[in-house]
N, C-alpha and C positions, 0 to 999 in steps of 0.2 A: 405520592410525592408532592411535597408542597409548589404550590407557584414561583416562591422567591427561589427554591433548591433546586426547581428545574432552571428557571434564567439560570443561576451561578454555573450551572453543570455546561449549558448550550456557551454560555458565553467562553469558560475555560475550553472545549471541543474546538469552538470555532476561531479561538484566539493561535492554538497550538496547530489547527489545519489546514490554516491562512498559509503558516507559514511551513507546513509540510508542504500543501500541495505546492507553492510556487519552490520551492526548495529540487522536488522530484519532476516537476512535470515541464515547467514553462521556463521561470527566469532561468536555470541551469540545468538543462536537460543531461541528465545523466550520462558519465561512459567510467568504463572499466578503467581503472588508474593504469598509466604508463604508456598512453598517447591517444589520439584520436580528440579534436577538439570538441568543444560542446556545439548544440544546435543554435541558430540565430532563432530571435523571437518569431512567434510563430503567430500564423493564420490556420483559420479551421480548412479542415477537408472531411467529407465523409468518411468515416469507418468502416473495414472488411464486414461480409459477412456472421464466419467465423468465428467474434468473438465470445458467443454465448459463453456463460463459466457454467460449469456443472457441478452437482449440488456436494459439496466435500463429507467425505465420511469422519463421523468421529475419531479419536485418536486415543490412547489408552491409558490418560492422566489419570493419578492416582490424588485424590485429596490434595487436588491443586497443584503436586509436584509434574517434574517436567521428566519423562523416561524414553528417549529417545535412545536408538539403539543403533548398531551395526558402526563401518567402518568408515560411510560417508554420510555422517551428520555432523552438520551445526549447531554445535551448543554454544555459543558464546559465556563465559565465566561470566555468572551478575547477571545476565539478561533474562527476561521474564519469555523464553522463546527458543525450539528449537525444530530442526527438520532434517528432512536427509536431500541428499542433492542430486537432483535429477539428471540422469544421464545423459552423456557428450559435456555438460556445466563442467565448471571451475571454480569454486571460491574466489573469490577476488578484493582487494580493495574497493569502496566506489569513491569516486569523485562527485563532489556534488555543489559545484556554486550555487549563489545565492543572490542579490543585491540585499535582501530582505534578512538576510539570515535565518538559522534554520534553530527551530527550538529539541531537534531529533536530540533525546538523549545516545542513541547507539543507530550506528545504519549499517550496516554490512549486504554484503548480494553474492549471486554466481553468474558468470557471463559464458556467455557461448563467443561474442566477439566487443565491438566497441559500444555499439547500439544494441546490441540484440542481447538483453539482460534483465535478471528478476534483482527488485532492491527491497529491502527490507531493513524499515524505520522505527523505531520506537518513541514515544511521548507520551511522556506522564501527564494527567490529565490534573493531579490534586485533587480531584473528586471524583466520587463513585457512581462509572457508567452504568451501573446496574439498576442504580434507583431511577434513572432514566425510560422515559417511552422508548420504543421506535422512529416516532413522529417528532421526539424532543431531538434527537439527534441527527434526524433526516433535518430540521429545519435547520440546526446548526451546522450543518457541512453544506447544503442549502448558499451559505456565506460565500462559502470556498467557491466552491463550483461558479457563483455568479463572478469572481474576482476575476479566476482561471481564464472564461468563457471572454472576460472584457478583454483578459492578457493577450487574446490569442488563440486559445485551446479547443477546441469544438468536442462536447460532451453528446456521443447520440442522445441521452436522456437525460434530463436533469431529475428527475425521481429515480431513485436508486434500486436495485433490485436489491431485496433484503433476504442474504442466506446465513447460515452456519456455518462456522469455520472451527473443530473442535470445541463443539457445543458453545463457544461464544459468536454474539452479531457480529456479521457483515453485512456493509452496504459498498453495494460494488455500480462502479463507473467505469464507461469505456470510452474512449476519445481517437481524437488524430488532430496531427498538424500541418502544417503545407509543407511542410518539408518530408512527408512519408514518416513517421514517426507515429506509432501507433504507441498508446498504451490500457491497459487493464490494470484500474484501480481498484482495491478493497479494503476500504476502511474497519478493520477489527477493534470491536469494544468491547474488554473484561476489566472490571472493578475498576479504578483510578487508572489502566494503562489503554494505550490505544497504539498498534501494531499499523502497521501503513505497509501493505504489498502490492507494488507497485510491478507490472510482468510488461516490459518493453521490448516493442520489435520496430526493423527496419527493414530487413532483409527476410529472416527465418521465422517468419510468422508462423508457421507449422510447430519446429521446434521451440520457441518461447509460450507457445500457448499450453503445449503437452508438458514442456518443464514446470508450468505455471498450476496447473494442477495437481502434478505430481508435488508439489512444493504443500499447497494450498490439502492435499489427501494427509500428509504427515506431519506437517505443522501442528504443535504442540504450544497451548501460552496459559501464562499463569497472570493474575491480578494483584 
């Protein structure tokens, strides 16, 4: 991959996850539409234990189609993404201010309550994450994370742990804020799109972290 195509790729990554992560994480902290107010800005706090993620099994895409199955899945019509929903969850609306505004082409979630919820983002990136390193795209979200961390947010790691999510990269991040507000980020890269799951808890840290993998095992995405 040439040097000018990687700048173009890290600059479009980090232009569109500027404004993801403050979209999901800080300026408007998530809740499931139909009440519960958003979080005030936040300060770091250490992060549980618990949040290791564990490694996701592939899923059974066929030549890039998306073949999700059964009676509770997620397909959104148009969307490059689908999954099934992890028990006790709900489909739901999200809410999601901004000050910054958000470049998410599509954002849908399932909640357990107003805090305690998986969101899941899409953003077109206009170029292809594929021709990209590991390192190109670590350095470019690299942006994000330092923006986050000024906002407010405390990231245990700022070096991403790098796994598979349906044979495409993940680079996953875990944080908290003074308000108890945990979350588990995973930035997914397949060809021109990039998937943002986002697994938030407040309360049912148990249950968001199990629905969070069960999300992250049948998650299915096309480029």
């Amino acid at each position: 991959m040439s040097s000018t195509m990687g700048c173009r790729l890290a600059g479009a990554v980090a232009a569109a996850m500027l404004l993801a992560g403050c979209a999901t994480t800080v300026a408007g902290n998530p809740t499931a539409a139909g009440g519960g107010s958003s979080a005030p800005d936040t300060e770091p706090t250490e992060e549980t234990q618990s949040t290791e993620p564990t490694e996701t099994s592939e899923s059974g895409t066929d030549e890039g189609g998306l073949a999700c199955e059964g009676e509770d899945v997620v397909a959104p019509e148009g969307q490059p993404f689908c999954f099934t929903i992890p028990a006790g969850f709900r489909p739901n609306e999200i809410d999601v201010e901004t000050e910054a505004g958000s470049t998410a082409s599509f954002t849908t979630g399932v909640v357990l309550s107003q805090r305690d919820l998986i969101i899941l983002s899409v953003y077109p990136l206009g170029l292809d994450s594929d021709d990209a390193s590991d390192r190109e795209l670590i350095d470019a979200l690299a942006t994000v994370i330092a923006q986050l961390d000024a906002a407010g947010f405390d990231f245990t790691e700022t070096e991403p742990l790098v796994l598979e999510v349906d044979g495409a990269r993940a680079f996953f991040y875990t944080g908290s804020d003074a308000t108890g507000l945990h979350i588990d980020t995973y930035f997914i890269f397949r060809g021109a799109v990039e998937l943002q799951v986002n697994c938030q808890w407040q309360t049912l840290e148990t249950e968001v972290l199990a629905g969070c993998d069960d999300v992250l095992d049948s998650l299915q995405i096309t480029g």
